[in-house]
Each structure stands twice: as structure tokens, then as C-alpha cells.
N, C-alpha and C positions, 0 to 999 in steps of 0.2 A: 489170485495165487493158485498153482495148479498143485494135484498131490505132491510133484516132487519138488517143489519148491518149497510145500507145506515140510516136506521130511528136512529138505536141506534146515530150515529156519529153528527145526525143534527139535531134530536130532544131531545133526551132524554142527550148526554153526553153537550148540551151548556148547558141546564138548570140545572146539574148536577153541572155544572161549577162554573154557576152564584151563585147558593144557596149556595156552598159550600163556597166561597170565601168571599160571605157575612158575615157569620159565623164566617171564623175563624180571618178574617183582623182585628177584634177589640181587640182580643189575644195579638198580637202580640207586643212587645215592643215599644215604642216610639222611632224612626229614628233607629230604627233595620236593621242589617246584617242578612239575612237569610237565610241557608240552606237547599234546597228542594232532600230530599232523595228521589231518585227514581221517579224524574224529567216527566218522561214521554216529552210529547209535549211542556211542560210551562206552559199550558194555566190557569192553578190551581195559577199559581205564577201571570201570567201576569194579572189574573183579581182581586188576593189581591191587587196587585201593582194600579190598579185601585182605589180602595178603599182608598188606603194608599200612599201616594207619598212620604211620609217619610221614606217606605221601600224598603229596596234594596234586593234582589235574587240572588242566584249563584245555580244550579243545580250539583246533580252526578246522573249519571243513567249508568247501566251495559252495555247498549246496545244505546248510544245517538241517537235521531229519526235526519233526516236533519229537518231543518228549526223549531227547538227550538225554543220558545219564548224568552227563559234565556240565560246567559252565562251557557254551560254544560263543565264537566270532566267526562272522563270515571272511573268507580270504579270497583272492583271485585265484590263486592253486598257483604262485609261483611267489610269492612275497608275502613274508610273513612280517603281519600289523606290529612289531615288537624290536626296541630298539637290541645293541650288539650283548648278550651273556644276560639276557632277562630269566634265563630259565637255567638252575640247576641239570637237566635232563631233556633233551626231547626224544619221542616215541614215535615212531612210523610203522605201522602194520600194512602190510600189502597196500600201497597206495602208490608208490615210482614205479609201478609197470603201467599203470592208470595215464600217465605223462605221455607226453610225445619227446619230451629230453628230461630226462632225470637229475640231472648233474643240477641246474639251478634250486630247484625246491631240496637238494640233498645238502649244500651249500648254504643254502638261507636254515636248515635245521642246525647243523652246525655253528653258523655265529649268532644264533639267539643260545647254543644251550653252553654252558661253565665247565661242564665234565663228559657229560657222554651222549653218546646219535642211539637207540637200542632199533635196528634195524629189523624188520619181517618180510620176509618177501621171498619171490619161487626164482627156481634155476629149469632153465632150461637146459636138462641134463637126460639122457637117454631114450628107450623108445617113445615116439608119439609125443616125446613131451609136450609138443609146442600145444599139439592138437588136445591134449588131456585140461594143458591150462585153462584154452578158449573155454573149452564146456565149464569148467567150473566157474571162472570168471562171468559166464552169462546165466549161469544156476545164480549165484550167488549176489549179483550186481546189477542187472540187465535191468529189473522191475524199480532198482533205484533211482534210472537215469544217469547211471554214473558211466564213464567215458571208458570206453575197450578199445584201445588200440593195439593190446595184445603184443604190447613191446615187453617180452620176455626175454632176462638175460643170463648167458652161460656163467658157470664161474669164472671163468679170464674176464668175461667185459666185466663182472662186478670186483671183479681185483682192479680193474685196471680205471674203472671209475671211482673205486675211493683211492686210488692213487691221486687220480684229477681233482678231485674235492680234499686234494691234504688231509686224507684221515687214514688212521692204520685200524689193526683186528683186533682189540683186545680178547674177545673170547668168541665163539662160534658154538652155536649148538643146531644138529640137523633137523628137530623135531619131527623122529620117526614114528611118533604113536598119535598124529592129530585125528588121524578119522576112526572108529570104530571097525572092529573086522567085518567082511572082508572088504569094505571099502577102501582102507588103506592099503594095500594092495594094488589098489590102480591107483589114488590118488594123494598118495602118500609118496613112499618110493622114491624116495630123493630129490623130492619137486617144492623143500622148503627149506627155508635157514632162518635163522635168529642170530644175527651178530652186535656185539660190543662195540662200539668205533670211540673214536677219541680220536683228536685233533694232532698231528702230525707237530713235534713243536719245531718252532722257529728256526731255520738253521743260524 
């Protein structure tokens, strides 16, 4: 691991952690099962779990890291091992840009969870964005083996894909404070969301 990977890992991804967990713990159901797609480390679940002691975590991840925070299963990254409403809640943090089509793993989150999708993921939305995401995507990801295909989406394509996955917006938050100054400033800046989704019901 090089210095700035060292930085990225122990400055930038705790604080990342903390903000992010803040956020989304109050989403989440009261004394909810929740399903963390694409797991990573845990530490996204283990610090809601902080927040929330009412809620319990089960991770799947393609490639489980050792020493997990959660309980992990391994998945293909497109089918998830769980019959239709097993899960009160599932969880996806930056993982559908990771895909080559998003729509199937965003679908399979949906009929494993009973009430809500709590989505994390970047917008490619203003200057350089596309080019701002790549670097962080390979600061943050490259040394895991994890897949960069660097399919970043505008907000119209991700309107228009939870249109295609039957889900609508319950609540939206832009999380403008993730990285410490002045980092955030280049890599903050409108290049993140946190949304609510829930299941479009039946006509």
C-alpha cells in the first residue's frame, strides 16, 4: 500500500464511514434484518449497527475480504442466495457502478427486501466528473481486485433506472460533507446520493 492509499484507508475512508452510517441508520426499519449487497469490509454495516442496536446485518459480497465485520456469503454479483422478502431492508453502498448493468443486482435487492432498497452511489454530474470518479474508484478499490468498469450514472439515467426496477424516491440526501476539507471540494461537489427506494406498488 502506497502513502496515499495509506491516507485514503485511515483518513479519508473512516470519515467516509462515519458520515455515511449516520445518514443512512435512521432509514432503516425499526428492529430490521438487513441485507448488505456488496459487503466489502463490514464496516458501513458495523457502524449503522452502531447507531441502531435494533438492527441486525447479513452481508454477500463476490469476493468476501478475511476478517468481515458481518456475517458474509459468497454471491455471483448478480443473484442473490435468498428466497422473495427474506430481508426487512437491503443496503447497497457504491457497488452498481462496479457492474456492467446495474438494473439486475438492483432488482434482485428489491424482491429479497419487505420495505426498502437504501441506495449509495456517485452521479456523474459536472466538471471532470467522470475522470474525478475513476481516481477515486482506483485509490479506493484497485488493491482489492474489485471490477472498474467505471459505469458512472447521470441523475436522469438513475431516474430512469429506478423507473425500470419499479421503485420510486422516498427520501434523497446529497451527502455534501464526506471528505474532510479541502478534499471535498474536488471530491465531494455533487458526486454522491443516498436514496430511500421502495417498491412502486402494484397497479
Amino acid at each position: 500500500m502506497n502513502w496515499l492509499e495509506r491516507f485514503h484507508s485511515t483518513r479519508v475512508h473512516t470519515r467516509r464511514v462515519r458520515i455515511l452510517a449516520a445518514a443512512a441508520a435512521p432509514l432503516l426499519p425499526a428492529n430490521a434484518r438487513v441485507l448488505d449487497v456488496g459487503c466489502g469490509d463490514g464496516r458501513v454495516a458495523a457502524e449503522i449497527g452502531r447507531h441502531r442496536a435494533d438492527v441486525s446485518f447479513v452481508g454477500v459480497e463476490v469476493a468476501p475480504r478475511a476478517g468481515c465485520l458481518i456475517p458474509v456469503t459468497p454471491f455471483d454479483g448478480n443473484h442473490l442466495p435468498f428466497p422473495d422478502g427474506s430481508f426487512d431492508a437491503t443496503v447497497i453502498v457504491d457497488v452498481l457502478h462496479h457492474t456492467e448493468d446495474p438494473a439486475p443486482l438492483l432488482r434482485e435487492a428489491a424482491r429479497v427486501s419487505r420495505d426498502a432498497v437504501l441506495l449509495k452511489d456517485h452521479l456523474r454530474e459536472g466538471c471532470c466528473a467522470q475522470a474525478t470518479l475513476r481516481f477515486m474508484d482506483e485509490l479506493g478499490n484497485r488493491r482489492h481486485g474489485v471490477p472498474l468498469p467505471n459505469r458512472y450514472l447521470s441523475a436522469k439515467e438513475w431516474a430512469r433506472l429506478f423507473a425500470d426496477c419499479s421503485l420510486v424516491t422516498v427520501s434523497s440526501d446529497p451527502l455534501r460533507s464526506l471528505y474532510p476539507f479541502p478534499a471535498n471540494l474536488i471530491f465531494g461537489r455533487g458526486l454522491h446520493f443516498l436514496v430511500r427506494l421502495k417498491k412502486r406498488p402494484a397497479a
